[in-house]
MARSE-100780 format. One record per residue (C-alpha): x, y, z; residue number from 0; residue in three letters. Coordinates in nm, 3 decimals, m for minus. Layout:
<recs>
{X:X, Y:Y, Z:Z, num:NUM, residu:ala} $
...
</recs>
This chain:
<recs>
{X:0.255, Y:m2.582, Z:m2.116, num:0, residu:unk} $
{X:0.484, Y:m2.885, Z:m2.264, num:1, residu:unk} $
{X:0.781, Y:m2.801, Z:m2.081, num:2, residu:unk} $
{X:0.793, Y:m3.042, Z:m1.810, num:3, residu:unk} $
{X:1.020, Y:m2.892, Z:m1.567, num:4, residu:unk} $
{X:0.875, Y:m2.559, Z:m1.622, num:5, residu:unk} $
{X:0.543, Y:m2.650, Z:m1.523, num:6, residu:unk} $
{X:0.641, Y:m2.766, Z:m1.227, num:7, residu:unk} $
{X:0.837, Y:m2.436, Z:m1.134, num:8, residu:unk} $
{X:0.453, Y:m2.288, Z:m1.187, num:9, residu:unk} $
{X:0.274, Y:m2.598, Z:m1.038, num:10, residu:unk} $
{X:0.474, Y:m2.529, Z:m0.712, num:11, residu:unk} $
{X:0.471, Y:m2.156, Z:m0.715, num:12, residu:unk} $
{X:0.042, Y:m2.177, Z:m0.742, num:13, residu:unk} $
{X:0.060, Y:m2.444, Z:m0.425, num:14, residu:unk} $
{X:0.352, Y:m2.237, Z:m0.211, num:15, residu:unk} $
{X:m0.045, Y:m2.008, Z:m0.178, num:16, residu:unk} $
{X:m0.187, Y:m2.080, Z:0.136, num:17, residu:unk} $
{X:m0.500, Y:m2.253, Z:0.036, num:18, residu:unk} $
{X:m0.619, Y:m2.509, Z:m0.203, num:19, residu:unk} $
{X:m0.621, Y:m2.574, Z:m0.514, num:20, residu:unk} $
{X:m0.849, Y:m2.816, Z:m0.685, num:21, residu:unk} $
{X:m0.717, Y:m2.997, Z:m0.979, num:22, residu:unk} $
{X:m0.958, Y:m2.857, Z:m1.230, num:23, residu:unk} $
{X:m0.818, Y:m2.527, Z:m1.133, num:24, residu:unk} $
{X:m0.438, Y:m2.604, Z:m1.166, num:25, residu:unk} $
{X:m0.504, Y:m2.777, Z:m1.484, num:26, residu:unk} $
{X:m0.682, Y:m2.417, Z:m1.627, num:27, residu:unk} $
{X:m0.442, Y:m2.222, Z:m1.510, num:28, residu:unk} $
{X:m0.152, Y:m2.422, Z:m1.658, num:29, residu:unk} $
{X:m0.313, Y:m2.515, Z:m1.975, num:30, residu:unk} $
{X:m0.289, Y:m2.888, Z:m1.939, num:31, residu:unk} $
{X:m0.548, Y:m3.155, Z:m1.840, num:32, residu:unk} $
{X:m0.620, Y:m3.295, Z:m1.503, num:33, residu:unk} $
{X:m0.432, Y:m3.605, Z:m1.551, num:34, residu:unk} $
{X:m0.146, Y:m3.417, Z:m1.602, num:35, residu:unk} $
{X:m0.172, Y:m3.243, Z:m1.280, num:36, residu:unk} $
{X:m0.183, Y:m3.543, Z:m1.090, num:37, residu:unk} $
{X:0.128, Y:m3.663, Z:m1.224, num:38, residu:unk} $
{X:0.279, Y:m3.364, Z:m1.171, num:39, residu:unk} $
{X:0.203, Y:m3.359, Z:m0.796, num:40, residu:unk} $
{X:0.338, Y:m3.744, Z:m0.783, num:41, residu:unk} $
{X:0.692, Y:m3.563, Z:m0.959, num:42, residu:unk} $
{X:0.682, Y:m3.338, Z:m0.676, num:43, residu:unk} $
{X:0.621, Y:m3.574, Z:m0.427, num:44, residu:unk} $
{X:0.872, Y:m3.770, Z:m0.511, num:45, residu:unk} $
{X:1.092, Y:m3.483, Z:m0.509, num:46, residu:unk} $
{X:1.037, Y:m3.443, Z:m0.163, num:47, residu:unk} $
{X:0.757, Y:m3.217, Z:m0.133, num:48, residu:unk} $
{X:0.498, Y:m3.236, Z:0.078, num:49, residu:unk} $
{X:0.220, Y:m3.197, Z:m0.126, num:50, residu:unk} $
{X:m0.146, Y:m3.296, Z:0.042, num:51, residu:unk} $
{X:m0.444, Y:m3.363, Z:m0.133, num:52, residu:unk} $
{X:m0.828, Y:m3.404, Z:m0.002, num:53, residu:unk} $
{X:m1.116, Y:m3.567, Z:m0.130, num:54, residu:unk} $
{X:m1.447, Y:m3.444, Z:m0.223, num:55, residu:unk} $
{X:m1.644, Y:m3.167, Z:m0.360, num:56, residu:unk} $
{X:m1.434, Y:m2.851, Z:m0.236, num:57, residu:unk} $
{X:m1.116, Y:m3.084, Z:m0.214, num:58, residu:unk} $
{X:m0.818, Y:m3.000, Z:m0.386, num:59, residu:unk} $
{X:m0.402, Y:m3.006, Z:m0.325, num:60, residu:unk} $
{X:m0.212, Y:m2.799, Z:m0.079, num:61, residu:unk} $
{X:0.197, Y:m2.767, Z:0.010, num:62, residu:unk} $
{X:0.215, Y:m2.831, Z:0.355, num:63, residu:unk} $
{X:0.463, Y:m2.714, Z:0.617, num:64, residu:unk} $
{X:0.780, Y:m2.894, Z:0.575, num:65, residu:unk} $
{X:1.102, Y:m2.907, Z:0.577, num:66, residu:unk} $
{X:1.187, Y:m2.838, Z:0.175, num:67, residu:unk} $
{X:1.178, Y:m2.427, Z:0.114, num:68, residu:unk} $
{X:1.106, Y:m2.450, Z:m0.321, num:69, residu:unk} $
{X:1.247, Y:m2.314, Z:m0.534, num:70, residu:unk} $
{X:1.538, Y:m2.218, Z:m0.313, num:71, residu:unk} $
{X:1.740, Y:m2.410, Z:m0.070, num:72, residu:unk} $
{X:1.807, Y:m2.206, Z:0.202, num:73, residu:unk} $
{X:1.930, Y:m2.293, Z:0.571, num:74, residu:unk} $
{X:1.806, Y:m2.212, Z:0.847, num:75, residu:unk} $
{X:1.958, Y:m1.841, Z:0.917, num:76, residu:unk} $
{X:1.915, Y:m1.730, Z:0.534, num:77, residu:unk} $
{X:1.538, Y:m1.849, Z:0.582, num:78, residu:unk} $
{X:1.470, Y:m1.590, Z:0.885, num:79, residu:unk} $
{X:1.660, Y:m1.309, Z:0.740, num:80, residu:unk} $
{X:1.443, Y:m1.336, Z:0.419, num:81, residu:unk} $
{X:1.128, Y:m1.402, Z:0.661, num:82, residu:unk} $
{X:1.227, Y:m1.101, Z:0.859, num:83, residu:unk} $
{X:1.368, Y:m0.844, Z:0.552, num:84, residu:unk} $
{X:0.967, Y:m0.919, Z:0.398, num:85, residu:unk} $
{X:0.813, Y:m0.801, Z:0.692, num:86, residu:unk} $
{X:0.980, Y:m0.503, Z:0.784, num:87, residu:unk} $
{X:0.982, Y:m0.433, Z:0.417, num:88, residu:unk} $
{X:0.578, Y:m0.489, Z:0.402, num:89, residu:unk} $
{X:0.499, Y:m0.283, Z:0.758, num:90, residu:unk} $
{X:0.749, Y:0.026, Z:0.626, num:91, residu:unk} $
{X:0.590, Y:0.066, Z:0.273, num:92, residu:unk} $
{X:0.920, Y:0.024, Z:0.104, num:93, residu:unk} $
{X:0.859, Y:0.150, Z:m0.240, num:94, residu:unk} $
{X:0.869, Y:m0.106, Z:m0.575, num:95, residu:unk} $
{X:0.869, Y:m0.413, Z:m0.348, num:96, residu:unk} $
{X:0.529, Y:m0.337, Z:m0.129, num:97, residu:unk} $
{X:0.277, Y:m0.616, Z:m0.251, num:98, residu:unk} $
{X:0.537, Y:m0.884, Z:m0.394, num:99, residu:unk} $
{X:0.687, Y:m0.865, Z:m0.005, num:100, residu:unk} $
{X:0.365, Y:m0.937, Z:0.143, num:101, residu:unk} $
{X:0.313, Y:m1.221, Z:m0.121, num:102, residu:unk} $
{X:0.654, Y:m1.364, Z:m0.083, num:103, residu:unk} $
{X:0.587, Y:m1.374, Z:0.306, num:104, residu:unk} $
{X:0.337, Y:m1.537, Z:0.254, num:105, residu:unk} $
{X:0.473, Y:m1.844, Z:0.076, num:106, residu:unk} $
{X:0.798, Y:m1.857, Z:0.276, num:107, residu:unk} $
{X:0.565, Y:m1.892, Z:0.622, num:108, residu:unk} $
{X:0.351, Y:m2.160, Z:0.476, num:109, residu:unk} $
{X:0.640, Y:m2.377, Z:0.394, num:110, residu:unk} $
{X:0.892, Y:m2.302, Z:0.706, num:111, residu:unk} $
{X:0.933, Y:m2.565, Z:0.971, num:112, residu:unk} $
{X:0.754, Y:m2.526, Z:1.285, num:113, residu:unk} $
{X:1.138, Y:m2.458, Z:1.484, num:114, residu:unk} $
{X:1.162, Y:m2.159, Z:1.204, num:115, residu:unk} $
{X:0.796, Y:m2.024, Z:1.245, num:116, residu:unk} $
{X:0.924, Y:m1.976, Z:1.643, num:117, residu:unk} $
{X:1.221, Y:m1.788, Z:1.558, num:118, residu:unk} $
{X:1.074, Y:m1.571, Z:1.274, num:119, residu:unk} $
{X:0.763, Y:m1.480, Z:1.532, num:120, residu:unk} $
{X:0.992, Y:m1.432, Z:1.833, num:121, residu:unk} $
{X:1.242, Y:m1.129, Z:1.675, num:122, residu:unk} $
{X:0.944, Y:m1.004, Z:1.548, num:123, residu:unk} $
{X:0.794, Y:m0.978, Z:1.941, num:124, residu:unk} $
{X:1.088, Y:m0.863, Z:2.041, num:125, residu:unk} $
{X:1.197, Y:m0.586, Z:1.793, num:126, residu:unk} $
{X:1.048, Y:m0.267, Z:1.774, num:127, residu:unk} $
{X:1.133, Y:m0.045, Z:1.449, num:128, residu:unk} $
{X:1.158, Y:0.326, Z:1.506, num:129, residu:unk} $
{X:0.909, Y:0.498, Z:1.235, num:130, residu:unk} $
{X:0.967, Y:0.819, Z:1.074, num:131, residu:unk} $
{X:0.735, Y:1.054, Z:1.006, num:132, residu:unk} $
{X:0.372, Y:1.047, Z:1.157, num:133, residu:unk} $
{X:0.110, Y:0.815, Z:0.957, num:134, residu:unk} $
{X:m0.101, Y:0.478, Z:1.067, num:135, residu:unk} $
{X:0.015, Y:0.168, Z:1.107, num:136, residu:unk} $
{X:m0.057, Y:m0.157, Z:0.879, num:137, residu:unk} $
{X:m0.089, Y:m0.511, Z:1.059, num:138, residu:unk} $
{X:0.131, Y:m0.738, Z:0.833, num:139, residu:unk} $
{X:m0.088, Y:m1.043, Z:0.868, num:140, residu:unk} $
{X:m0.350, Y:m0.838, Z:0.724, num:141, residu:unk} $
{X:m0.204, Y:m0.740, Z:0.462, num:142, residu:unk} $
{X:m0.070, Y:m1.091, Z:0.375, num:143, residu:unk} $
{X:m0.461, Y:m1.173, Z:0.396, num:144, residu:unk} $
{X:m0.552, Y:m0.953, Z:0.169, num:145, residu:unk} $
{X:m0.232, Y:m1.031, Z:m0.104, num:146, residu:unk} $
{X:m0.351, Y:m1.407, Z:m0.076, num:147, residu:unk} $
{X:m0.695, Y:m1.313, Z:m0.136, num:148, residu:unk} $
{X:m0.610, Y:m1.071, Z:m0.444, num:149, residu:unk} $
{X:m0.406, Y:m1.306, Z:m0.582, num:150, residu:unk} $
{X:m0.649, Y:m1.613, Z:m0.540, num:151, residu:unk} $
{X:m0.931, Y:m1.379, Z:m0.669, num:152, residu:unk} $
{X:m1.154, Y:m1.490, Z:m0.349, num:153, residu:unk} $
{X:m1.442, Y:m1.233, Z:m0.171, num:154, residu:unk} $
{X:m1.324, Y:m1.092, Z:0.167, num:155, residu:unk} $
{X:m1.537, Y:m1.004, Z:0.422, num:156, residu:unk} $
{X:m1.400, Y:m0.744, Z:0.710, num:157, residu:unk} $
{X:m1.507, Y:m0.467, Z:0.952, num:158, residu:unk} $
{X:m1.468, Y:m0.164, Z:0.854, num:159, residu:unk} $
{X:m1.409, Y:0.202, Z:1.010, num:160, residu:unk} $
{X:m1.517, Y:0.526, Z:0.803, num:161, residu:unk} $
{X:m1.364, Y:0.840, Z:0.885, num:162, residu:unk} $
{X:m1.655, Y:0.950, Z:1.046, num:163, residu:unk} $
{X:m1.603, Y:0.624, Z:1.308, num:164, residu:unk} $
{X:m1.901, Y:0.435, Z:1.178, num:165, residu:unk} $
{X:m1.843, Y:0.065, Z:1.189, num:166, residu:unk} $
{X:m1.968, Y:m0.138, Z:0.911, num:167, residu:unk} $
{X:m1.914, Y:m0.526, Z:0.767, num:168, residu:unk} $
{X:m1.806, Y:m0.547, Z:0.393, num:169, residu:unk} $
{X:m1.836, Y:m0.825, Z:0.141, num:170, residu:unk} $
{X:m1.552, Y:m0.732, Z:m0.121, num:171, residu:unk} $
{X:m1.359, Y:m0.860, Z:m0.445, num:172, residu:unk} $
{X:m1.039, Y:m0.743, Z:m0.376, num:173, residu:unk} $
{X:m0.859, Y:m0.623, Z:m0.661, num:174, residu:unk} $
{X:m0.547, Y:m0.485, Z:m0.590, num:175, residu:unk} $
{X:m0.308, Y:m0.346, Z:m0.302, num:176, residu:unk} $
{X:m0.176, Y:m0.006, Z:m0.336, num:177, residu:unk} $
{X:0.059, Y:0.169, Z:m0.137, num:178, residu:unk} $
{X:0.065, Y:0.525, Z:m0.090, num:179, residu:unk} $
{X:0.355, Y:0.633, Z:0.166, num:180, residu:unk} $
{X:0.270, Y:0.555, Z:0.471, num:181, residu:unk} $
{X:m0.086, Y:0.462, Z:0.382, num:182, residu:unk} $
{X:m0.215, Y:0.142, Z:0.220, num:183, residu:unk} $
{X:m0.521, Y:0.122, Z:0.003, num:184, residu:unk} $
{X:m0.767, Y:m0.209, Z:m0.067, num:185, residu:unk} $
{X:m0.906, Y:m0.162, Z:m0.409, num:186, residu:unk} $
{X:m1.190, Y:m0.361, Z:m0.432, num:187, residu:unk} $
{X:m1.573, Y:m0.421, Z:m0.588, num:188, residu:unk} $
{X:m1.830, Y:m0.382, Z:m0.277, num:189, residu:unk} $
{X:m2.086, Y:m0.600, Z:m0.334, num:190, residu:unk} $
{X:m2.330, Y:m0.420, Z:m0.091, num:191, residu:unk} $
{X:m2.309, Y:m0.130, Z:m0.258, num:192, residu:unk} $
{X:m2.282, Y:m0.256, Z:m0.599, num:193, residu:unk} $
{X:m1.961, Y:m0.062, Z:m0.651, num:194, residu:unk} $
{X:m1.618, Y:0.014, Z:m0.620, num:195, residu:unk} $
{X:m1.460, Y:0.154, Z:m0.333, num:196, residu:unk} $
{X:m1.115, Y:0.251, Z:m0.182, num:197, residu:unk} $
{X:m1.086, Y:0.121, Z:0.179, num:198, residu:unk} $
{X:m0.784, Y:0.217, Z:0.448, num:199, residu:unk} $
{X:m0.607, Y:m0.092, Z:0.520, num:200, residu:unk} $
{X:m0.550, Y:0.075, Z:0.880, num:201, residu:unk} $
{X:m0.918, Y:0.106, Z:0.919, num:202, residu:unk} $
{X:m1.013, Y:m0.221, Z:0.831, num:203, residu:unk} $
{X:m1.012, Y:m0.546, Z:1.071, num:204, residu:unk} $
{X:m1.086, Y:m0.894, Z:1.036, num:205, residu:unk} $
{X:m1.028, Y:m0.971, Z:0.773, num:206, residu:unk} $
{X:m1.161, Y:m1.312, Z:0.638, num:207, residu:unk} $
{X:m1.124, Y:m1.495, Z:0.333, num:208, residu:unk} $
{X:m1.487, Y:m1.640, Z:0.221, num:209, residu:unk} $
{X:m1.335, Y:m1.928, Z:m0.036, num:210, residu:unk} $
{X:m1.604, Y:m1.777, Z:m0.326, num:211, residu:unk} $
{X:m1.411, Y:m1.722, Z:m0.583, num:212, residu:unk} $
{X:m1.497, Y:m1.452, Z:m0.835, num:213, residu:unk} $
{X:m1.461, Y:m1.351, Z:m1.186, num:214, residu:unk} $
{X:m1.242, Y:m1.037, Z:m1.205, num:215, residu:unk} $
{X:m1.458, Y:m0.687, Z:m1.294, num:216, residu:unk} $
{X:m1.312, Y:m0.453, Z:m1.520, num:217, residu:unk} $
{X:m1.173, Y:m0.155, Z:m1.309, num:218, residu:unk} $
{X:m1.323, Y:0.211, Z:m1.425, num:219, residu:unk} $
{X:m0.946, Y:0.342, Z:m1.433, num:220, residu:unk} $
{X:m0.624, Y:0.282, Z:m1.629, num:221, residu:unk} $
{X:m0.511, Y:0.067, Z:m1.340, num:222, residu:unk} $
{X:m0.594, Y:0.070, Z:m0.903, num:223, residu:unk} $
{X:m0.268, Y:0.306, Z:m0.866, num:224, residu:unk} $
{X:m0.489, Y:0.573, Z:m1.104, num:225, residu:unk} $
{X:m0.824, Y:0.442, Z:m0.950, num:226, residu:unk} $
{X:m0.618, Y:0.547, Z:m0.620, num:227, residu:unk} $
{X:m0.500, Y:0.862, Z:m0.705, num:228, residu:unk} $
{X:m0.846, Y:0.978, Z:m0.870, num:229, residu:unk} $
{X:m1.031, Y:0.888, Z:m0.550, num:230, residu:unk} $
{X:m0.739, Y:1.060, Z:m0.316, num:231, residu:unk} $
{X:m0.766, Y:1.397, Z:m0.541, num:232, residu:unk} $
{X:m1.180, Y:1.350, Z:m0.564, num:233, residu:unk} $
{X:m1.160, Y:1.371, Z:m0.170, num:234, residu:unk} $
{X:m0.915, Y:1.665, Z:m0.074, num:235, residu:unk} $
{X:m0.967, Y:2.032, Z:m0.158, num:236, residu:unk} $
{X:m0.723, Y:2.159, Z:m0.390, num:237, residu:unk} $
{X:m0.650, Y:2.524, Z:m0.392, num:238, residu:unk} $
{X:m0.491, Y:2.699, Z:m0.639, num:239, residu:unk} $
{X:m0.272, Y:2.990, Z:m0.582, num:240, residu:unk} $
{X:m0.216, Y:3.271, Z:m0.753, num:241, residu:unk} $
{X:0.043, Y:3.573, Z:m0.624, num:242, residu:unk} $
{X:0.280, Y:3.847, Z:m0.706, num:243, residu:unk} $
{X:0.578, Y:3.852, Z:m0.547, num:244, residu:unk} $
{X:0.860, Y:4.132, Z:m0.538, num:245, residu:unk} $
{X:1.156, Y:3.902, Z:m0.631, num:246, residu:unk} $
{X:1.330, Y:3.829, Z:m0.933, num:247, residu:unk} $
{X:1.184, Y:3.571, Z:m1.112, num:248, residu:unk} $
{X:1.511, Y:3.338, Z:m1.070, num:249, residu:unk} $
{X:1.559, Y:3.404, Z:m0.697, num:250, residu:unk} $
{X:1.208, Y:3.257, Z:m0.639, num:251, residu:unk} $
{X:1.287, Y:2.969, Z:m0.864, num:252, residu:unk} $
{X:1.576, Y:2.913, Z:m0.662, num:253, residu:unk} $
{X:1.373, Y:2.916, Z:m0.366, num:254, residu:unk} $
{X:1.083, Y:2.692, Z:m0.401, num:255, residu:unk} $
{X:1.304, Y:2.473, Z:m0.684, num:256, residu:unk} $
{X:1.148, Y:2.102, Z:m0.630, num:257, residu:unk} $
{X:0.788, Y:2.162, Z:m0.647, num:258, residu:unk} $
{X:0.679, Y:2.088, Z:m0.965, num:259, residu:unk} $
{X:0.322, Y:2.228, Z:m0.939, num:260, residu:unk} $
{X:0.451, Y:2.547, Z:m0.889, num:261, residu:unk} $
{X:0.510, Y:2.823, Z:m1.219, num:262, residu:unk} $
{X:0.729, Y:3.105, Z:m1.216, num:263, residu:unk} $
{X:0.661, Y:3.441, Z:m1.393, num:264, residu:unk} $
{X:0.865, Y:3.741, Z:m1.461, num:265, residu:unk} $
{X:0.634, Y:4.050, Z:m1.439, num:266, residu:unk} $
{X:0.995, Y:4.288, Z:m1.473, num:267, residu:unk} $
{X:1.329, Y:4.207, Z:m1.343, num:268, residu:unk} $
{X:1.195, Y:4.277, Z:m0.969, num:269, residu:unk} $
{X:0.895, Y:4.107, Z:m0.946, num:270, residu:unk} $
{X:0.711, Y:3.800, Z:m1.081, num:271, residu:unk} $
{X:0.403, Y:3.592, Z:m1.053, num:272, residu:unk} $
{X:0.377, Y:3.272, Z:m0.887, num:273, residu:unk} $
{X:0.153, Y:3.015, Z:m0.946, num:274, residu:unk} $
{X:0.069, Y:2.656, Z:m0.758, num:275, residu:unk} $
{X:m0.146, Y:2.421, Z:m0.655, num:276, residu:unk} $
{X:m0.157, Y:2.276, Z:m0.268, num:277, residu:unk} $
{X:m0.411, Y:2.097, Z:m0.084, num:278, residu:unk} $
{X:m0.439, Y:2.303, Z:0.245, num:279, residu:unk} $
{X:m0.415, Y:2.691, Z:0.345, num:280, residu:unk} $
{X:m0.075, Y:2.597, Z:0.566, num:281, residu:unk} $
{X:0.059, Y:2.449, Z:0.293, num:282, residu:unk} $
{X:0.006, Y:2.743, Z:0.044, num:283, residu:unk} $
{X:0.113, Y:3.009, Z:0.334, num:284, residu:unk} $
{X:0.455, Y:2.799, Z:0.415, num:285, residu:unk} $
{X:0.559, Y:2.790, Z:0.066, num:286, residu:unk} $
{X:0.531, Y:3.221, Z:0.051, num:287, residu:unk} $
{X:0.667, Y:3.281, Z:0.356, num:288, residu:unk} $
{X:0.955, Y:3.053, Z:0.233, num:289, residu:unk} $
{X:1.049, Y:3.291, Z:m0.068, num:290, residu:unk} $
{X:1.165, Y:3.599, Z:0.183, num:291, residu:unk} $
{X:0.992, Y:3.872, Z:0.019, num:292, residu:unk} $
{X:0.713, Y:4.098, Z:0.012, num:293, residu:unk} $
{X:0.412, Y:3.925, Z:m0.208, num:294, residu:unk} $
{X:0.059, Y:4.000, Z:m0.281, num:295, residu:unk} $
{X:m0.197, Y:3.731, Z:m0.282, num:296, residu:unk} $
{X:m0.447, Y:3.731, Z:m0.575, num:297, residu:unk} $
{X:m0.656, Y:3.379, Z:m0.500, num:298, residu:unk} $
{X:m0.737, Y:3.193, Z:m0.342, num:299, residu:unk} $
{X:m0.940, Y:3.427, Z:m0.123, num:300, residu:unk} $
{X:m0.929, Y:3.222, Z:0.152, num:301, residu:unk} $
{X:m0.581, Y:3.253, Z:0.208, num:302, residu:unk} $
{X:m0.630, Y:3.626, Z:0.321, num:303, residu:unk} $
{X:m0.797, Y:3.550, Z:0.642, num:304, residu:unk} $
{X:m0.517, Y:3.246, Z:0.702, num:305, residu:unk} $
{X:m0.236, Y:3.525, Z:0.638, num:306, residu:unk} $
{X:m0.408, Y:3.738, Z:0.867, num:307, residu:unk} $
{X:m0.389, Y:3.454, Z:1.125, num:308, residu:unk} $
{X:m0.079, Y:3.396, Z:1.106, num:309, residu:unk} $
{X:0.028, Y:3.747, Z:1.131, num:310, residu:unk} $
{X:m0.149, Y:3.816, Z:1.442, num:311, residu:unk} $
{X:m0.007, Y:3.486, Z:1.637, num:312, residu:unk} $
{X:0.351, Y:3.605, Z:1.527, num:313, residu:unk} $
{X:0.311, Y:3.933, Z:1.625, num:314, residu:unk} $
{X:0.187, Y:3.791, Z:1.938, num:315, residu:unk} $
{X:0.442, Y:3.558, Z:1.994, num:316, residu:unk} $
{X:0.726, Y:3.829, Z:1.899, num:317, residu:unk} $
{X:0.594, Y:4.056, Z:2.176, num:318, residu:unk} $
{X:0.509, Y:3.802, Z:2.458, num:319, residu:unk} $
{X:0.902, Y:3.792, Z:2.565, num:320, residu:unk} $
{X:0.934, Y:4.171, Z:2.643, num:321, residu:unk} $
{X:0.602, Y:4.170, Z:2.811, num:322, residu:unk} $
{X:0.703, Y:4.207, Z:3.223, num:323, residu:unk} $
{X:1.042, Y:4.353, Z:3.107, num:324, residu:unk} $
{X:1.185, Y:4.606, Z:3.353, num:325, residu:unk} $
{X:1.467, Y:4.846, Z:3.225, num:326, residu:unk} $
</recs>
């Protein structure tokens, strides 16, 4: 990298990472020798920045809390709203912005002044967000953890919680960050188990950055989002439905319209067939009743018995009010 002031755009966005770098390191991932990297951190420290540097076999550079906020000059109130917009954007899941606002977090709290650090940490004690919807919650600093160590490509270690409540300790190469709604997802390369697994960010605690850095493995999907999604589908039962209804094939369109695992049918111009996919009996049962009509169900067997369930609570619960009734 020749350009000068380029390099030390990058240079200073690789140190804004809260660890160290050593030189060798910086010089490989800028594609310039080690000699150049030290006179690049003397630019930058005479440019104000607090760069810090230790000796010896694991030592390397770090940017150290300060008052200069790089690349941006911000004061002090801009600072905090952009300290506290990332973390309410990283604990709600906000969708396109998820891992880059855990990242960017990250950076802005290494390099904010101690007076700053108070403020950010007190509206975040004393604010309280009111969630939508039901699903776990996500402890940012965790989460900025496990960015750091993604990005830095360094082996985590963490306890972990299995869905069955057994408590293990993992040894992981973290590979990516993936957020799914209201869940988040730690792709990663167990090296216990000699393989890759999907772990629940909500179910894992502790988690602690080793400082072994590894190689990246090639992931056995197009990317973690499909690795993800593969693992989510391998693990839920998926039923398909299949069901005649006694509607016009446009009136049930109209009705379910939005689902787009669902196929419409005309048998005649009173009836037609439906078919869709869902991953639970309720789901499958809701999405008849919805249409308003008369239907018979053809698979998945199971949903008989459901139906059947349902039918009896309602007509229970239809004739519980006139029960005691005096004319």
């Amino acid at each position: 990298m020749t350009d000068t002031p380029a390099r030390l755009l990058s240079l200073l966005s690789l140190l804004q990472t809260p660890r160290e770098w050593p030189g060798s390191e910086l010089a490989e991932r800028l594609d310039v020798s080690p000699r150049t990297i030290r006179r690049d951190i003397d630019r930058l420290r005479a440019l104000g920045y607090p760069v810090e540097a230790t000796m010896g076999a694991v030592g390397g550079y770090r940017l150290v809390a300060g008052t200069a906020m790089p690349p941006l000059l911000l004061d002090d109130e801009e600072a905090v709203a952009i300290a506290v917009g990332l973390r309410a954007a990283a604990g709600h899941a906000v969708v396109g912005i998820e891992e880059a606002s855990v990242r960017a977090l990250g950076k802005l709290l290494q390099v904010l002044p101690s007076r700053l650090r108070h403020r950010v940490g007190a509206l975040n004690t004393a604010t309280v967000p009111l969630l939508t919807g039901d699903g776990p919650t996500v402890d940012p600093e965790d989460l900025t953890v496990l960015a750091n160590a993604v990005t830095n490509r360094e082996r985590l270690r963490f306890a972990y919680r299995a869905g069955d409540g057994a408590e293990t300790r993992r040894q992981v190469e973290p590979n990516r960050l993936v957020s799914a709604g209201r869940r988040w997802y730690l792709v990663g390369y167990d090296l216990h188990r000699d393989d890759w697994r999907l772990f629940r960010v909500d179910r894992l605690s502790e988690p602690f950055p080793t400082g072994a850095r590894f190689t990246p493995r090639p992931l056995p999907a197009e990317d973690a989002a499909a690795f993800v999604a593969s693992k989510l589908r391998r693990h839920s039962p998926t039923y398909t439905l299949e069901a005649t209804l006694r509607a016009p094939a446009a009136e049930v369109e109209r009705r379910i319209g939005g689902y787009g695992d669902s196929a419409v049918e005309p048998v005649d111009e009173h009836t037609c067939r439906l078919r869709s996919r869902g991953d639970s009996l309720e789901w499958l049962a809701m999405r008849l009743l919805m249409v308003g009509c008369e239907f018979e169900v053809h698979r998945p067997t199971e949903l008989h018995a459901h139906l059947r369930d349902l039918a009896g609570r309602a007509d229970r619960a239809a004739n519980s009010g006139s029960r005691g009734r005096t004319d």
